[in-house]
N, C-alpha and C positions, 0 to 999 in steps of 0.2 A: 657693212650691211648687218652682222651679226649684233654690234653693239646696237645699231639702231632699232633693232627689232627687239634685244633684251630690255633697252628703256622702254619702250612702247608697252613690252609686258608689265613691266613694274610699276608704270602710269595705271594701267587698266587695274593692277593687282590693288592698286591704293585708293581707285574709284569704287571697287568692290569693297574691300573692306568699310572704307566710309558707310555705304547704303547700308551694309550689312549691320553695324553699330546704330542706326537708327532705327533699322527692324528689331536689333533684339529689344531694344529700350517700348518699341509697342506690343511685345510680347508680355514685356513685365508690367504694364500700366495703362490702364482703365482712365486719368485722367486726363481731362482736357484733350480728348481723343480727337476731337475734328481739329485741333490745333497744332495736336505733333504731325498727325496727318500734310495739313497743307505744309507745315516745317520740313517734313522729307521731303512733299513734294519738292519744292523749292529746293533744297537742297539736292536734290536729285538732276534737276533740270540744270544746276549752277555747276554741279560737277561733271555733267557730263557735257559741258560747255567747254570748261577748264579743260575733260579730258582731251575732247577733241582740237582746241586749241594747242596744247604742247603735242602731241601727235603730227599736226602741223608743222609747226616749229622742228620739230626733230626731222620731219621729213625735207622743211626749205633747208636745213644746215645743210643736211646729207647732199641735195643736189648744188647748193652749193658749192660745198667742195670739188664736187667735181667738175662743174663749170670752169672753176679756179684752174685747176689740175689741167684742163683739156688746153685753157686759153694761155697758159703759161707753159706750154710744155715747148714747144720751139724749137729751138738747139737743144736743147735736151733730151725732148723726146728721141731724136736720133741721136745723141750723146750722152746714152743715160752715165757714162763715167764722170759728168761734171757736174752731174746730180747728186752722185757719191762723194764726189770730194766736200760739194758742200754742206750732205749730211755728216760729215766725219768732222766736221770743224768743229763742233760741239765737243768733240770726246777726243780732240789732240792736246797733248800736251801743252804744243807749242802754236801759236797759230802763221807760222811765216812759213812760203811755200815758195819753190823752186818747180818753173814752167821750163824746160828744158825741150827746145825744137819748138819757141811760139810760136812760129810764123807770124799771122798778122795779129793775134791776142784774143781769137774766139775763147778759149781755158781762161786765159789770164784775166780775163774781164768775168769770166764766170766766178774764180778763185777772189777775184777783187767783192764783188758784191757779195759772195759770201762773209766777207770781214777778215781774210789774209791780208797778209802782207807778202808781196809777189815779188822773188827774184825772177827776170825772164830771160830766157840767154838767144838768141836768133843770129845764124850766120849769114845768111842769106842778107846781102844788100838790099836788096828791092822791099823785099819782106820785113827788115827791121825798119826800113823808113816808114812804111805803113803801120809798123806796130808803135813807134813810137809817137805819130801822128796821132792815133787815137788814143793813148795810154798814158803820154808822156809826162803830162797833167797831172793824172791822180794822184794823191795821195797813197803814199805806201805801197806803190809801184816803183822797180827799178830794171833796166834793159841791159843788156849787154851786149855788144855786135860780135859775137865770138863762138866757137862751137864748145863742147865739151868731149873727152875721149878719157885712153885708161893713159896718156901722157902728154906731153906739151911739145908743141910739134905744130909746122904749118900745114895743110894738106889742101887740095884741091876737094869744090864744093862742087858736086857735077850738077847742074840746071837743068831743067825738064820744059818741055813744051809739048801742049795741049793742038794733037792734029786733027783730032775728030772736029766733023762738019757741026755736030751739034755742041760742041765743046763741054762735052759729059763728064769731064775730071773737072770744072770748074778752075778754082786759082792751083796754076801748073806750080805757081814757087811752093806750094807744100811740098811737094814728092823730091825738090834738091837734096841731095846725101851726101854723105863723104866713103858712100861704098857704090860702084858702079854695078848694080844690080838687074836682074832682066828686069823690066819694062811690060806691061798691057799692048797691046794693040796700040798706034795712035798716038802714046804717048811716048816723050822718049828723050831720054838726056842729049840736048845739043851742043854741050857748053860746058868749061870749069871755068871757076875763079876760086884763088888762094884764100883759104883763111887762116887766123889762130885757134888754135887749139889749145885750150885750159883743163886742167883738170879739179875738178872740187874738192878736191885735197890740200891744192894749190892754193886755191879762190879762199879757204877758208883761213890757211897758214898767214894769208895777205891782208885778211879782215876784209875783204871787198862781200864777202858774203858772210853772215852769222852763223855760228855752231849749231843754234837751236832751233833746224828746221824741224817740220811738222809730216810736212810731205811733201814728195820729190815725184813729180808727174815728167817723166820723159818718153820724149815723140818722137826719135833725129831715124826713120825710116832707113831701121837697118843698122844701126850703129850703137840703141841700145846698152847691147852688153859693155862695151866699150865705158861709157857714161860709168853705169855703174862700177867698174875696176876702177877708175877715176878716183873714187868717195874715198880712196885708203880706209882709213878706219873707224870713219863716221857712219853712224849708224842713226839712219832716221826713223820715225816710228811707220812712217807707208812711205810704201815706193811703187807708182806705176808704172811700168812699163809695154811696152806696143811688141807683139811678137805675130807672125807668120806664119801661116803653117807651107809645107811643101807644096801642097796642091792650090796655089793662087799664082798669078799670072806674075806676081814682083817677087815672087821668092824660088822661080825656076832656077837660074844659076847666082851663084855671085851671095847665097843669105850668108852669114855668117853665124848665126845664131836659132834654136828653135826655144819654143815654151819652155823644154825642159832641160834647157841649158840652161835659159835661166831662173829655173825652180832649183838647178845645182847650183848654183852660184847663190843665190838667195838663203838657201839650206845653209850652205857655209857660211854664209854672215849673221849667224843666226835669226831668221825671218822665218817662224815656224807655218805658216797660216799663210795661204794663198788663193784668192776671187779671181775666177775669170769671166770675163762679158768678152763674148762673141760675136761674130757673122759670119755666117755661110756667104762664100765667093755668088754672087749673081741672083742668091733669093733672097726675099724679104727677111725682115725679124733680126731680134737680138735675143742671146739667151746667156744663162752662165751658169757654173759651176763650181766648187769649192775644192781646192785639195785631189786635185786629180794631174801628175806631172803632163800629161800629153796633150796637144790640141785635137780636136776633130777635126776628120780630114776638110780641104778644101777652104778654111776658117782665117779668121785674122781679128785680131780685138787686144786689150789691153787687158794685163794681171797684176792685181794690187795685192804687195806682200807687206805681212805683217807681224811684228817681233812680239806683239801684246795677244793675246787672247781674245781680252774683251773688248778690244776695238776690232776684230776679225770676226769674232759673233754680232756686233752690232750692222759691220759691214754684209756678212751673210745674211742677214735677218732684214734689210733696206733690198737685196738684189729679191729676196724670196717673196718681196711686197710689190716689186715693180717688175719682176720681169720672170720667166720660164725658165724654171731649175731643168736641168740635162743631166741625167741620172746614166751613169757607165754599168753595164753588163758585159760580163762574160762572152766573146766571140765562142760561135758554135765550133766545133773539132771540123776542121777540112778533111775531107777523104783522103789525102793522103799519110794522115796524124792518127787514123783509126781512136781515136778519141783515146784516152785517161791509158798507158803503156806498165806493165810491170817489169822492173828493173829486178 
């Protein structure tokens, strides 16, 4: 809005000066005065034609766009994380990207039209036949039926089913984990089956995956940190990860991990720079915040860590254009703290 309203100044600024340059010329000259007269006129009428016409013009772009914006926003609009990934494709290094917990390949197909190149790892049986069904095809797509952790190892993949009458969790194979964690209302793990377990340390020593990823988006509900101890000593330039806060209904007993474990863990790998996009457990909205170790209570969303600077300013400066910066204060001194103590 701001730029649209400075061109529009600039338009009118250049329509004035125009009329202005012909009044001072009938200032200086007595000649052929009915002739420069009807000449301004005419010129006068022809620019303020023009003005009004690119005025126009700047104002179809502007709704435009946002037509555009409104009618493509989709999955995205409630994921604005795979909106980021595909702004950051521009400014990675590397453009091959590792979807870790695809399920059925909502990300990876986001990750794909952006212009990666998609390693996908999905344990879940059910879930990798459908990811490979829609995905299998593409180009510069590759699946894996296997989980990832911090070793190599078989483990039980616990299975979830959706009890609610209105079936409000949608597809139950997302919420499978390889950590038996509380559960929602409703929903609720009925089931293991065995899988392997790789680690990207492994995966890379093997060549089955490339050294030169870009960015690593992991989703494995609850297991996480796990993944990442995995990486050994590869270091990629973003890493997303899904964390919990205490106060949601899946992270009652059984998390293994909060925000700020894996803001220590990330610290040590040197990953100086960290975005988080949130949600509040049961109301609307997404919001984020930059470099803050803790989640807000009752919250759950995804934080993208980043070893460069100015991919972590461009990343902050894309959340601060789409969505509600969360700015932390000072909690007030409790009565019993009698506020600020001298020692």
């Amino acid at each position: 809005m701001r730029i649209r309203n400075e061109i529009k100044r600039l338009l009118r600024m250049c329509g004035h000066a125009l009329v202005g340059t012909v009044h001072d010329r009938l200032n200086h000259t007595d000649w052929q005065l009915d002739v420069v007269i009807e000449q301004n006129n005419r010129l006068a009428e022809t620019q303020t034609a023009l003005l009004e016409a690119s005025i126009q013009l700047v104002e179809a772009a502007g709704l435009r766009r946002y037509e555009v914006a409104v009618e493509e926003a989709g999955y995205e609009l409630e994921n604005p994380e795979v909106g980021l990934m595909a702004f950051l494709y521009t400014f990675l290094p590397q453009r091959r990207a590792l979807d870790v917990g695809a399920h059925v390949g909502d990300v990876s197909q986001g990750m794909l039209e952006a212009g990666y190149e998609v390693y996908a790892f999905e344990p879940n049986p059910a879930a990798y036949r459908r990811l490979v069904e829609r995905l299998g095809e593409r180009a510069g797509f590759r699946a894996f039926d296997c989980a990832l952790g911090a070793e190599e190892a078989t483990l039980p993949l616990f299975v979830a089913e959706d009890r609610s009458p209105d079936a409000r969790y949608g597809e139950a194979t997302a919420y499978a984990s390889l950590v038996e964690h509380a559960m929602p209302p409703e929903l609720a793990f009925t089931g293991q089956v065995p899988v392997r377990v790789r680690t990207l340390e492994a995966l890379h020593a093997e060549g089955a995956v490339p050294a030169d990823i870009g960015l690593a988006k992991i989703d494995t509900e609850g297991f996480d940190l796990d993944v990442i101890r995995g990486m050994g000593q590869h270091r990629y330039p973003v890493v997303c990860a899904e964390f919990w806060d205490r106060g949601i209904p899946f992270a009652a007993s059984g998390l293994r991990y909060g925000l700020s474990d894996l803001v220590r863990e990330m610290r040590g790998r040197g990953y100086g720079w960290h975005t988080v996009i949130y949600r509040i457990w049961g109301r609307p909205g997404i919001a984020f915040y930059s470099n803050h170790p803790r989640s807000v209570a009752a919250s759950w969303g995804n934080v993208f860590f980043f070893r460069d600077f100015s991919l972590f300013r461009e990343a902050d400066q894309w959340c601060a254009a789409m969505l509600a910066r969360t700015y932390f204060r000072p909690a007030k001194p409790g009565p019993a703290s009698g506020g600020k103590r001298n020692s």
